[in-house]
N, C-alpha and C positions, 0 to 999 in steps of 0.2 A: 606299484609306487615305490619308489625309491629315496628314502633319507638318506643324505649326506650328514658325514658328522660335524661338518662346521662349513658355515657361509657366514662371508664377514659383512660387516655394515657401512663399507662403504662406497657413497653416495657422488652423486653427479657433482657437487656444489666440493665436493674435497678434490675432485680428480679436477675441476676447475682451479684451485689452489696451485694445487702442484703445477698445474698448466702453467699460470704465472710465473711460477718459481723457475721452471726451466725456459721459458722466454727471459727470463731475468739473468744478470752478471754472477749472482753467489747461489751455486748449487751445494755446497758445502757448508758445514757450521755459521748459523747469521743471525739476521733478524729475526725469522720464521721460528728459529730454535728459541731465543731467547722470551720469543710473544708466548709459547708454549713451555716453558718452562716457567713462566708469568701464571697463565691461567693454571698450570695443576697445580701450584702451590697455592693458590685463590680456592680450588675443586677439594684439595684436602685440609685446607683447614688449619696446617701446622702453624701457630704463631711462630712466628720468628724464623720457618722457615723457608730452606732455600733450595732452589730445586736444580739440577742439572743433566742434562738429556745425555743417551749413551747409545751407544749400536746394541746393547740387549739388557735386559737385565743380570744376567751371568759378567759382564764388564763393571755393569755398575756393582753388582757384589764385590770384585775381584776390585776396584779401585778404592772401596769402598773399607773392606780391611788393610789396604796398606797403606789409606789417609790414617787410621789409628794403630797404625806400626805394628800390626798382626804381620811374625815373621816365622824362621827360621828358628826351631825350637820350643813355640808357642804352639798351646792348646785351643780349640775350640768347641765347644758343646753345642749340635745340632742331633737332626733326627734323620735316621736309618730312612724313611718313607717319605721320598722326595724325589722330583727327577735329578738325575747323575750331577747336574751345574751346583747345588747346593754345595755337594760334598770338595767337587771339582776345586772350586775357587778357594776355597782352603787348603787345599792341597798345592794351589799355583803360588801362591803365598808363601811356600814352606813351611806351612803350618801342616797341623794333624788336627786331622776331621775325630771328636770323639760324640760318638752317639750313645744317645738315650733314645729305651722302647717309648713305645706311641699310646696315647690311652687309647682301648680298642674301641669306645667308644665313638670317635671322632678322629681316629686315626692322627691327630694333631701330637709333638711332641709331649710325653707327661711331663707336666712342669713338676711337679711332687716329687719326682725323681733328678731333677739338675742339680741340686745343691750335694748328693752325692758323688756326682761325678768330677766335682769340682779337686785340681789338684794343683801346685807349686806352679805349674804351669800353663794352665788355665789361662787366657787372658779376653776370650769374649764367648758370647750364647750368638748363636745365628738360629730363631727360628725361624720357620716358616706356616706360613695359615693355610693350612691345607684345601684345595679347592676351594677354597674363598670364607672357610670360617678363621676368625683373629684364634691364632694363642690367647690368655691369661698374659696379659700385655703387664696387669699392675703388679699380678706374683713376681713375675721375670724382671721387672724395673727392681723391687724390693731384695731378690738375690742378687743382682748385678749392681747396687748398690752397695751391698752388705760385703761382697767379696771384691770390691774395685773392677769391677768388669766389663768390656765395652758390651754394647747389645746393637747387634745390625739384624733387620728383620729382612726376610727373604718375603717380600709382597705379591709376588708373581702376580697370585692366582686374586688380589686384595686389593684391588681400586676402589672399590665402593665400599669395603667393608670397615661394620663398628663393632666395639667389644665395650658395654658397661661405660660407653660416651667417649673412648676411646679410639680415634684410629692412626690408620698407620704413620710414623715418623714421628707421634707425640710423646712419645717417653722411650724415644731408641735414641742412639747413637746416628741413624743410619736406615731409612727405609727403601729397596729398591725394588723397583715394579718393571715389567715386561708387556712390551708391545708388539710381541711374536703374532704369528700369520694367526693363530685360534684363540688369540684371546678378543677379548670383549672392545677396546678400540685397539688396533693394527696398523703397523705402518710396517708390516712383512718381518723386519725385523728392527729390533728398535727398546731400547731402557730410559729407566732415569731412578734418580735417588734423589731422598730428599735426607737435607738433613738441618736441623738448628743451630748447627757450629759454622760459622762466617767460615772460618782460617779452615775448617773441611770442605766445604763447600769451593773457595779457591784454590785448594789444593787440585782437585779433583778437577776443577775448569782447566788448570793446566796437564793433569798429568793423562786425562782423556785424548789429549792433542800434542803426544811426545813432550811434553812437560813445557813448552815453547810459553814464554809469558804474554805475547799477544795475538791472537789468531791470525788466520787471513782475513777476513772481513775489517780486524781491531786494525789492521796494521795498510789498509789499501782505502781505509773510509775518507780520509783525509789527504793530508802529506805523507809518503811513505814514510812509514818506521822501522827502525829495526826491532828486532824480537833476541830474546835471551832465554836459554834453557839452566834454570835454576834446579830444577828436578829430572829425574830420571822418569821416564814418561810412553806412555803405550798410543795405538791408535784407536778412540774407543768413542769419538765425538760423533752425535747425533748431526745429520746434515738438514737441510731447510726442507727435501724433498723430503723425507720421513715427521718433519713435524707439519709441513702444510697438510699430510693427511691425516694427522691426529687433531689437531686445531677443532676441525669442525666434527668429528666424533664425541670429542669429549665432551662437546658443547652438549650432544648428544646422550651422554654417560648415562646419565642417571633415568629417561624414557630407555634406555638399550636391554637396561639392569631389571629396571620394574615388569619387562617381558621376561626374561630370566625366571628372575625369584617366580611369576605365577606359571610358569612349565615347569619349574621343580617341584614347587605344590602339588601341582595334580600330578605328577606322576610320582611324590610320595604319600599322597592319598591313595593312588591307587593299587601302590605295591605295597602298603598297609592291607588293604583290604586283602589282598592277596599271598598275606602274608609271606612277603618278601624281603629279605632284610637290606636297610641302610643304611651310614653310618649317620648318628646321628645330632642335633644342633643345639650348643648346651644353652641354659638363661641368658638372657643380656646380650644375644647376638645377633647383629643384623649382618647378614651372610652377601659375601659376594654373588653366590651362583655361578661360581665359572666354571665350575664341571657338576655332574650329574652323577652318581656309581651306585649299583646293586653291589650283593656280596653275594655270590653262587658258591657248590659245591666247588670244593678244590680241585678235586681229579676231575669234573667235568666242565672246569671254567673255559678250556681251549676250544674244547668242544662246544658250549657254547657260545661263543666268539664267533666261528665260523660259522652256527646255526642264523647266527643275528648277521651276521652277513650275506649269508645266503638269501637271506629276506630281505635282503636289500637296505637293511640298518648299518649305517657308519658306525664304527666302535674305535675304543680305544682302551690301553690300560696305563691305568694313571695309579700306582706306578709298583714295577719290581724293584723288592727294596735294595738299597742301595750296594749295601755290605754283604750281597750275595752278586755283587759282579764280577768278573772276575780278577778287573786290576786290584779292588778291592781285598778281596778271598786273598789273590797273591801275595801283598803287602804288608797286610795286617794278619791273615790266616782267621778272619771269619771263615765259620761256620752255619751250619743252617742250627737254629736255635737258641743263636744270641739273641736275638731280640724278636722273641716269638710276638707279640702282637704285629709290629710291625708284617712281618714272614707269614702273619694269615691273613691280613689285609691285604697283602703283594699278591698272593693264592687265590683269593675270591673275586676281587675287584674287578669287575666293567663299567668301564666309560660308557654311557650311552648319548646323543646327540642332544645339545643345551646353547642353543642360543634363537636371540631375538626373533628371527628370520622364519622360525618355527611356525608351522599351522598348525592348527587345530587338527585339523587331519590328519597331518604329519606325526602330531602330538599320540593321537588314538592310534597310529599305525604302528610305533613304538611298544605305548603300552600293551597292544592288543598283542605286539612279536611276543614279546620278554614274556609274558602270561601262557602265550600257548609251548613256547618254550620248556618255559621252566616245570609247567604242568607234565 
């Protein structure tokens, strides 16, 4: 038997959608987008907020700090242990990525440690929730507060997730989430942000779509109009074929998740028992589940990779940390030992396969690999 490490969920009745959509005049940014930028902000909950579709989440990050004039010059506080786009989009900014180590706990940025790193130049925090559990959303609201600072939250892996009645886009600047091929709804590739500020939110409607003040759908619905480019503006709008197949996932969300969370369960029930370490899920928090990960010996983590592949288990490593890459290394001259929790997380980590689609079987095939494995 054979586990694959991710099969997405979707269904006949989405690929029906999209059939419409391309029988239909607007394959690009339209109605479809705007009905699902409708529902997730209905799905999260944000008063007042406003949501805006994007070709990924790494766009909507990257629009996301130069709606709040993160530039050339400015500082940013994230964390070392994230994949590469975190760091990326502050850097496309002309900004400088400044990280803090991770509690080793949860692998999540230490919030206890941001307000030291804070400096003249400082101008926002980007965390992010690591495989689906929230940061300390109300500490980091209370420092960014305290030092004027914007707060954009990296959601990737946080559609579903709460912290202490909290979740994402309610006390940020800026929340943007990821509807890449292995996450939990999918449209191959695919973002959006939500954010509470009107005047960000239509910044960002324009600047997703070369900055142009009225789309092609705004400007062809009617009488033709013309259009006006007020801002300086990238390609980065979500189109009707990527939201007609989120439409009906999302509808979805929360039956997709409640599979999730109870395969994470038992398989950290059972590498409890087996005394296997995982990171772990602090008070007050209702966790995404979008990824799964053991913590192995260092030196034989590769080795085990290919062991669990051999057995026909899907892997992954989510993630080597950041500041040991090498544009990284070269730019800044990290080393190995800046940010040692982060660097033993990066070292032990496997992904193992976590989603809905999962059997029971599947499920025991898993545990039963990693056991005889690691024994």
């Amino acid at each position: 038997m054979k586990v694959p490490f991710f099969r997405h969920n979707i269904e006949r009745a989405d690929i029906g959608r999209v059939e419409k959509v391309l029988r239909g005049p607007v394959l690009t940014t339209g109605a479809y987008v705007r009905t699902f930028e409708e529902k997730l902000t209905a799905f999260l909950g944000v008063r007042g907020g406003h949501v805006r579709g994007t070709t990924s989440c790494t766009s909507a990050l990257f629009l996301s700090l130069e709606a709040h004039g993160i530039g050339r010059g400015d500082e940013v506080i994230t964390t070392p242990l994230s994949y590469v786009a975190t760091a990326h989009v502050i850097e496309q900014v002309g900004a400088k990525p400044i990280f803090v180590d991770v509690d080793p706990r949860t692998g999540n940025i230490n919030v206890d440690h941001i307000a030291e790193a804070i400096t003249k130049k400082t101008k926002a925090i980007l965390p992010v929730h690591l495989y689906g559990q929230m940061v300390d959303m109300k500490k980091i609201s209370r420092i960014a507060r305290a030092h004027k600072l914007v707060v954009i939250e990296d959601a990737a892996h946080a559609l579903e997730a709460e912290r202490d009645g909290i979740r994402p886009g309610m006390l940020s600047d800026a929340a943007c989430f990821s509807f890449y091929a292995t996450k939990s709804i999918t449209s191959g590739e695919g973002g959006a942000v939500i954010t509470r500020h009107a005047s960000v939110a239509d910044h960002i409607a324009k600047t997703r779509l070369h900055g142009v003040s009225r789309s092609m759908a705004d400007r062809y619905g009617k009488l033709y109009q013309h259009y006006d480019i007020p801002v300086l503006g990238w390609k980065f709008n979500m189109t009707n074929i990527q939201a007609a197949l989120l439409i009906g996932q999302l509808a979805r969300a929360r039956k997709i998740w409640k599979r999730r969370v109870a395969i994470a369960e038992r398989y950290e029930r059972a590498f409890r028992e087996a005394s296997i370490e995982f990171l772990q899920t602090d008070p007050g928090v209702v966790h995404a589940r979008h990824l799964s990960t053991i913590l192995v010996d260092a030196p034989r983590r590769d080795e085990i990779l290919h062991a669990l592949e051999s057995h026909g288990i899907g892997i992954a490593v989510n993630y080597r940390p950041i500041h040991l890459m090498t544009y990284y290394r070269e730019k800044y001259g990290y080393t190995e030992g800046d940010f040692p929790h982060a660097e033993s997380i990066g070292a032990r980590t496997v992904t193992l396969p976590l989603y809905s689609k999962l059997t029971d079987k599947e499920v025991s095939k898993v545990i039963e690999t990693v056991e005889k494995i690691l024994s």
